[in-house]
N, C-alpha and C positions, 0 to 999 in steps of 0.2 A: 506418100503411100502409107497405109493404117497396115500392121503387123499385127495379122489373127492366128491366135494357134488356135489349132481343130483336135479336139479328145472325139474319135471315133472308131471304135475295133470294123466298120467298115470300112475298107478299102478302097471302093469304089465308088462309093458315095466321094471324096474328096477332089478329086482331077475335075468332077460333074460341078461340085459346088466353085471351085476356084473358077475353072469357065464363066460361071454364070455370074460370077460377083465382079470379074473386069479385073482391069492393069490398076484399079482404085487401091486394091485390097494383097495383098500378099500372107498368100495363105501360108502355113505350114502345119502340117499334118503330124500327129503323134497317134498311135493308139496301144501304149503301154502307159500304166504308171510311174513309172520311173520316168522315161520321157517325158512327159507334160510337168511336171512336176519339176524336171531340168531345166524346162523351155521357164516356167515361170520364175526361178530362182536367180537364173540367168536375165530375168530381166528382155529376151528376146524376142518377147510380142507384148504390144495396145492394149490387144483385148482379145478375149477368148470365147469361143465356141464347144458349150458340151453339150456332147449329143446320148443324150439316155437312152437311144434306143439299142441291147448290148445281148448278146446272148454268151459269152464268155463268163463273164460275171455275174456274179447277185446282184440283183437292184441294190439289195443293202450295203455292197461294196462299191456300186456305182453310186451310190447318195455319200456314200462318206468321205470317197474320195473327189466329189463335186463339193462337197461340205469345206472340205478344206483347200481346194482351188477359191470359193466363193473368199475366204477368211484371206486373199491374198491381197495384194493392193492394186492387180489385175480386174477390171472389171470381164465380167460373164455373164454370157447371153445362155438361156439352158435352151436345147432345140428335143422338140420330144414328140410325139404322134399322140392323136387324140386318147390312145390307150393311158397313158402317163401322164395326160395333162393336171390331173389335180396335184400330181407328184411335183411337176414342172413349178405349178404355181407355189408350192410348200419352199420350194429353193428360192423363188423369187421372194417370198416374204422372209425366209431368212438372210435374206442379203443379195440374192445372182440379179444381175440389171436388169435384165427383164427373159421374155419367152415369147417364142417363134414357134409353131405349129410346123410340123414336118411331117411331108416334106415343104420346105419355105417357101413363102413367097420371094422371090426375089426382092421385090422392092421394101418389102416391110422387112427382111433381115439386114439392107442395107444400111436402110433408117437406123436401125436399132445401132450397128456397129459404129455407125456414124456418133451417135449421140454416146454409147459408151464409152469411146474414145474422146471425143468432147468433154465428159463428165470424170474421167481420169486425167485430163489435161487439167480441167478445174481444181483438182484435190493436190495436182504437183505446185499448183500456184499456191494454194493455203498453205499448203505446209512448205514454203522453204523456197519456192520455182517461182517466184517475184519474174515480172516482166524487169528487164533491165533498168527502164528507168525508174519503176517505185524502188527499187534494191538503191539507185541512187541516190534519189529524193528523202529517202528513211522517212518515208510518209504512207506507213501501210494502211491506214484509215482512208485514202484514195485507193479504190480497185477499179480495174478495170484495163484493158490492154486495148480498144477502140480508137481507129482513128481521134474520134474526138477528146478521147483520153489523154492520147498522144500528145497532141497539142497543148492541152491542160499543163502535162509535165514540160516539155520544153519552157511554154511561156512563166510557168514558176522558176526555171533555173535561171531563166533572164533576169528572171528580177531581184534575184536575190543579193546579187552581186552591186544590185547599186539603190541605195536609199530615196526611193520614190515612190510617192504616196499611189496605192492602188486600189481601183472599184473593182469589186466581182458583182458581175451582175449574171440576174437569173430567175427562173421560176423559184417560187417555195418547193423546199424539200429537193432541191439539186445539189447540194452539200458545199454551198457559196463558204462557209463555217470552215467547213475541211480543208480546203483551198489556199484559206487563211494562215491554217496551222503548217500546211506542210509549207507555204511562204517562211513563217515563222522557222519552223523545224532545219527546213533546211542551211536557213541562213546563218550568219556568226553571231545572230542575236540568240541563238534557239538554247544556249543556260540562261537567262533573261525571262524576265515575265513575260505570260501573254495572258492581253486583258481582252475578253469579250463582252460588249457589250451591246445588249438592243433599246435603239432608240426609241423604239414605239413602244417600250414595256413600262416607261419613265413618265409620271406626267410630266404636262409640261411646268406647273410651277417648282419642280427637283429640278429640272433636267440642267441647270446652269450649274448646281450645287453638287448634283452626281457627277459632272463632267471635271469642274475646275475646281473641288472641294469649297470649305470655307474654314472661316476664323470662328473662335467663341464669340456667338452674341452678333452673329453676323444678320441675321432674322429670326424672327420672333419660334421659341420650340429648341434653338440650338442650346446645347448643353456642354458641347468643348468643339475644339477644332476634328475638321476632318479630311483629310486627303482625297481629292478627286481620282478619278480615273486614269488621266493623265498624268498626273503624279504619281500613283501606283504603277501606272507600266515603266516608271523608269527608263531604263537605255533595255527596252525588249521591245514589245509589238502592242499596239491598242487596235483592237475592232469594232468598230463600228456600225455593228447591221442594221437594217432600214434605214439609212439615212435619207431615204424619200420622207419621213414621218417627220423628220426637225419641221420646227415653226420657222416661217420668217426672219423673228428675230434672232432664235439662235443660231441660225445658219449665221448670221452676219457677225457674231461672236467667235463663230469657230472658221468665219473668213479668216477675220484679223488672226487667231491665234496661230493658221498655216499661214500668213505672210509675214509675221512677227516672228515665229518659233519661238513663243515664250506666251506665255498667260499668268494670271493671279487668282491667288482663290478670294473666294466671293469676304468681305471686308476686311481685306489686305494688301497693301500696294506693292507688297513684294512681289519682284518677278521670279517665274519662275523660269528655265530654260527648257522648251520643250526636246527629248529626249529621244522619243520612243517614235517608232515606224508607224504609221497609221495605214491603214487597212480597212476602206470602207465598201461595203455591199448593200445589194436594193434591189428586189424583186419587182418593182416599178420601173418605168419607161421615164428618167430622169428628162432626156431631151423633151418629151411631151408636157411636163410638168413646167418647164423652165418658159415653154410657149405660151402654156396655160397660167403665166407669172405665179406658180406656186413652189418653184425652188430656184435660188439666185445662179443666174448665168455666170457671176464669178466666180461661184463657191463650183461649180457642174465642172468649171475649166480647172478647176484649181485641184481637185479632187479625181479629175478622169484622165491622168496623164498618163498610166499604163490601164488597161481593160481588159478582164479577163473574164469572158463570156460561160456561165458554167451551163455544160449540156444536159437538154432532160433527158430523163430515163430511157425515151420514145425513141430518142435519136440517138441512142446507143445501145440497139436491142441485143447484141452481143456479152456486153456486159451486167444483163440482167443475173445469168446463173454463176455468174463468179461474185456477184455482191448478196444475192440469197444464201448461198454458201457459206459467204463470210457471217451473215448473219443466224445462220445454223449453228457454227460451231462456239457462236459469241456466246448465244440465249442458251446453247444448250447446257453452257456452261454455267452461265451466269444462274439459271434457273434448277440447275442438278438434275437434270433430265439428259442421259446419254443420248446422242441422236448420230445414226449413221449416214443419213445419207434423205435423198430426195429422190421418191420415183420418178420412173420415166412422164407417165401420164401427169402428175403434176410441176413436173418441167415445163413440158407442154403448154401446160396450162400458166405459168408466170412466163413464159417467151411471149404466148399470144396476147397480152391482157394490156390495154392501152397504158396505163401507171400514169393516170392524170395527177397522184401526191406525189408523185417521181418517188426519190429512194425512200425517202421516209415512211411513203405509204408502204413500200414492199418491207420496208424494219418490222414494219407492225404484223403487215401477214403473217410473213417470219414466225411473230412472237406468238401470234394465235395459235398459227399450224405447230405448233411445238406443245405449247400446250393442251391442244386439240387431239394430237397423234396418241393412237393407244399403243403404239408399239414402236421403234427406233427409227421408223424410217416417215418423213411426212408424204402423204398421199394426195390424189388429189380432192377428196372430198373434205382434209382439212384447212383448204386453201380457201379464205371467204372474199375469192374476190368473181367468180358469175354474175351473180349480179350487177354487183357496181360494174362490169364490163357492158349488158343490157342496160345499162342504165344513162351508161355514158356515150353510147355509141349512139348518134340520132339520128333518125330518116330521114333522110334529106329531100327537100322538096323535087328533086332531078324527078324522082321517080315519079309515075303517076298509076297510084293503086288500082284505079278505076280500070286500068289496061290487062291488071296482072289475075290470071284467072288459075290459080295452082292446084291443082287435085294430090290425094292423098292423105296421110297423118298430118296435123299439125305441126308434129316437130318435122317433116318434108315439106311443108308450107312454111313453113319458118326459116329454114336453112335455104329452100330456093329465094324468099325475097332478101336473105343477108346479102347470096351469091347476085341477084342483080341489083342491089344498094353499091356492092362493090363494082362492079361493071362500070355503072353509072360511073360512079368516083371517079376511074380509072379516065375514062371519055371529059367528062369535064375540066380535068388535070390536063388534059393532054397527052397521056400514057406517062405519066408520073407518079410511079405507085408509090413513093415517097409522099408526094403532097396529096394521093388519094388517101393515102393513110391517115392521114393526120388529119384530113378534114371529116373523117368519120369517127376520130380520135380512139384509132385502133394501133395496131401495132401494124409495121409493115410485113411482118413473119404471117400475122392472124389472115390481114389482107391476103397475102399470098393462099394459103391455108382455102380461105375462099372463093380463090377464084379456080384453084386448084379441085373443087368439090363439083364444079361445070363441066371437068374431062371425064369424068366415066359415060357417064348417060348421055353428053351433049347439050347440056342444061344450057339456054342462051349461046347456045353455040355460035350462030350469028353475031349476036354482039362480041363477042369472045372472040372472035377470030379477027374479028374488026378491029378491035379497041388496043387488049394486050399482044396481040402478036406483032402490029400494026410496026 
């Protein structure tokens, strides 16, 4: 149950709105200053509700004292009548989560309450309200509290504890890298080097020489001896990304060195004792490659003995706004640009947005929308990702244009063939709006969103009542 206080000098208005909002919401009512001002100190509601509409007071004393509820670490929704609404929107742009037209709609003030409550839960996890197992793991560079999260942290606690070589595998840009370190972090190697390294950055005539060092004079250019990789991590952690990229032959070099535990540097016979934990990743399909004889089936066994699958962005849309978060308060720092906060409207807009680069691509929006924003809070018109969502989202042959005969604006012609694209998806899936999502390579929130845009007017209702209710 979400704990709203209500700032209203009407009375009667409050018994009417707690009714209308459900057993969801627990209201409680103040309409003195001193009161609400209790209520927030006290720490005894989510999120709050003011209502500007007041004849006790000045507006000037009702803006100053919404002024300083806004300055609390309570989010606030402001509720106002069309008289006040340019007023409404000035609190919103100084900081109040958003505004609700009064009297409200019920279901768009539910939304709101919902999401600034969400968005206050987000800010207790930045600063200090860690899900239990990242406060464990001391791997804050993993966020996210998602089932598939979950899992991430367990399968790292297992491994830590016992010295076995481990693949993360994954899309690009799923934080296979981060996965590594909090392995590392958490384990008794974590005062101990960790080396990362990508294999496909190396050509291949280094790549013997980057890996296992050499001696002076050992091929032609060398000028003294040098310490491989392997010998730089010591008794710590070596990673190894791409390892779909090694050639042939030095997969069969770095066979022997896991079944030896010991190597030499390149024109030297001296052994060395291999040391350090290995940690290999690969955004490739190893088992495909090993069919396609392009990476060795002893080196695939030898190398995949723990596997930790890292989840993209898509299928943890939960964790989108607590990783944008994190990287607001990184960039904003890093860039000296104070930033408060993320509006609503573009929340909205990074929940629905497919994230084909997964995190890395949202690092970057991040990075634009911060430098984009004219003022503290990012919006959604500094988010440049509309298009690449138009872009990436493709018609699928289900549909057959020649059928679809739409009247109205364009942008109503637009948004009815998204809403039967997703229909379609939904029916070919089997009412799997999980796998319809992602073969339209949308989000499954967005998908909802649209099919959700059919219930007013009845848009494809037929199909709709068929397919999703189904």
């Amino acid at each position: 149950m979400i704990k709203v206080g209500f700032f209203s000098e009407d009375r009667s208005f409050c018994p009417l709105l707690a009714s209308a909002l459900g057993k969801e919401f627990e209201l409680t009512p103040e309409t003195t200053r001193s009161g609400i001002l209790r209520l927030v100190d006290n720490a005894e509601c989510d999120v709050m509700i003011i209502d500007l509409n007041a004849s006790r007071d000045s507006l000037r004393d009702r803006l100053e004292l919404s002024q300083q509820l806004i300055d609390s670490s309570i989010p606030a929704v402001v509720l106002a009548d069309d008289s006040l609404r340019s007023t409404a929107f000035e609190l919103v742009r100084a900081g109040a989560f958003g505004y609700c037209r009064r009297p409200p709609s019920v279901r768009d003030l539910k939304t709101l309450l919902n999401r600034a409550y969400e968005t206050s839960s987000l800010r207790h996890q930045l600063h200090g309200a860690k899900p239990h197992a990242e406060e464990a793991l001391r791997c804050d560079q993993l966020i996210g509290s998602s089932a598939h999260m979950q899992r991430i942290y367990q399968l790292v606690r297992n491994v830590t504890s016992v010295n076995a070589t481990v693949l993360v595998t994954g899309e690009s840009g799923t934080g296979k890298e981060l996965i590594a370190r909090a392995i590392h972090n958490v384990g008794s190697r974590s005062d101990r080097p960790f080396v990362a390294v990508s294999c496909g950055a190396i050509p291949e005539t280094l790549i013997e020489a980057e890996l296992f060092g050499h001696e002076k004079g050992a091929f032609t250019g060398t000028v003294g001896a040098r310490e491989g990789y392997f010998e730089q991590a010591g008794d710590g952690t070596l990673f190894l990304d791409e390892i779909g990229d090694l050639s042939l032959f030095t997969q069969v070099k770095l066979l022997r060195v896991l079944q030896q535990r010991e190597f030499s540097r390149l024109g030297s016979n001296r052994v060395i004792p291999l040391r350090a934990r290995l940690i290999f990743a690969t955004h490739r399909d190893l088992g495909k490659l090993v069919a396609e004889g392009k990476f060795r089936q002893d080196l695939y066994y030898r190398i995949n003995v723990m596997r930790i699958e890292a989840p993209t962005l898509q299928e943890r849309p939960d964790d989108i706004l607590p990783i944008a978060w994190h990287f607001l308060e990184r960039y904003s720092e890093s860039f000296e640009k104070p930033m408060d906060g993320i509006e609503p409207d573009a929340q909205e807009m990074l929940r629905s947005y497919a994230w084909p680069g997964n995190v890395r691509e949202l690092e970057n929006v991040m990075q634009r929308a911060i430098i984009l924003a004219p003022g503290r809070t990012v919006r959604a018109q500094d988010l440049t990702i509309n298009s690449q969502e138009e872009e990436t989202a493709p018609f699928d042959d289900v549909v057959d244009i020649s059928d679809y005969n739409p009247a109205g604006s364009f942008e109503r012609q637009l948004r009815d063939y998204k809403v039967k694209l997703a229909v379609n998806a939904v029916r070919e899936n089997n009412g799997n709006k999980t796998l319809a999502a992602r073969s339209l390579s949308i989000s499954r929130a967005y998908l909802h969103r649209l099919l959700r845009l059919a219930e007013p007017d009845g848009l494809f209702e037929e199909d709709l009542r068929a397919t999703v209710n189904a």
